[in-house]
Every structure is written in C-alpha cells, then in structure tokens.
C-alpha angles and dihedrals in degrees: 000000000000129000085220093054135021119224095027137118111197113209101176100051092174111053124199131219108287094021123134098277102229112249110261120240095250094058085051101051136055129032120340153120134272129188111198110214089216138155081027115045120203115238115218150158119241129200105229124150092004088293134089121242121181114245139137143251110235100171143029122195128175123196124233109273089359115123086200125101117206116192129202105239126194118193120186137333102317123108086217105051110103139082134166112265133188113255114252122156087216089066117017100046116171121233138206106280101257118257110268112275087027148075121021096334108114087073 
C-alpha cells in the first residue's frame, strides 16, 4: 500500500512524464460519492511507465466538494494491479469493449 492513497498497490513507483497521477489521500477519505460501473465495466488504456496497458475502470468516486473524479483501475492478471488515479482523458482513454473470446477479458 501506499502511504498517498489507501487501497492501492502502486506497480510503476517511479512515474514518468504523461503517466495516470495516483489518486491523493484527501480525494480518498471523508465524505463522498461513489458511483460503481457494474454490471458493465469500462474498458480503458492507462499511461503507466511511459507506456499504455489495457485495463478497466471499475470504479468512479468523487469527493465531497471535489470537481475531480478518480477511477479504480485494474490492469492484467495480477491480483495486485490496481490503484485509484486521477481521471485524465490524456492517460486513462477508454477503449471499445474486446470482441467476445479476445483482448483483456479473462481477468
């Protein structure tokens, strides 16, 4: 976990220029909505390690007050590969969902 943002597991520590901003502490605490995406995720790209990996967004929340989204956003196989981002169009695009039987959708 990180000490930014709770919940989250970081995989790229040291971000480069362009990449998905992790999601600060004060837009993840206190009083809030959230709006889940299920049944229905949204498939994305996100910008992590200068490169883009599919992933999706399985979650929106928006703080209290706070004009800034921030999304959960799963990428691969892994368990541990999510974290909460702040939600930019120039690093977390979304994507047409995959054809069924290709793309991202065994995880």
């Amino acid at each position: 976990m990180t000490t930014a943002v709770p919940f989250s597991t970081p995989r790229h520590a040291n971000p480069l220029p362009g990449d998905a901003v992790e999601a600060p502490a004060s837009l993840m605490s206190g009083p809030g909505r959230s709006w889940q995406t299920e049944p229905r995720w949204r498939w994305v790209e996100i910008r992590l390690g200068g490169q883009w990996l599919p992933g999706r967004v399985e979650r929106w929340r928006l703080h209290q007050g706070s004009p800034q989204w921030v999304a959960l956003v799963r990428w691969g196989p892994d368990l541990l590969a999510w974290a909460w981002y702040l939600y930019d169009p120039e690093t977390i695009r979304q994507v047409p969902e995959p054809a069924p039987g290709s793309g991202p959708t065994t995880w």
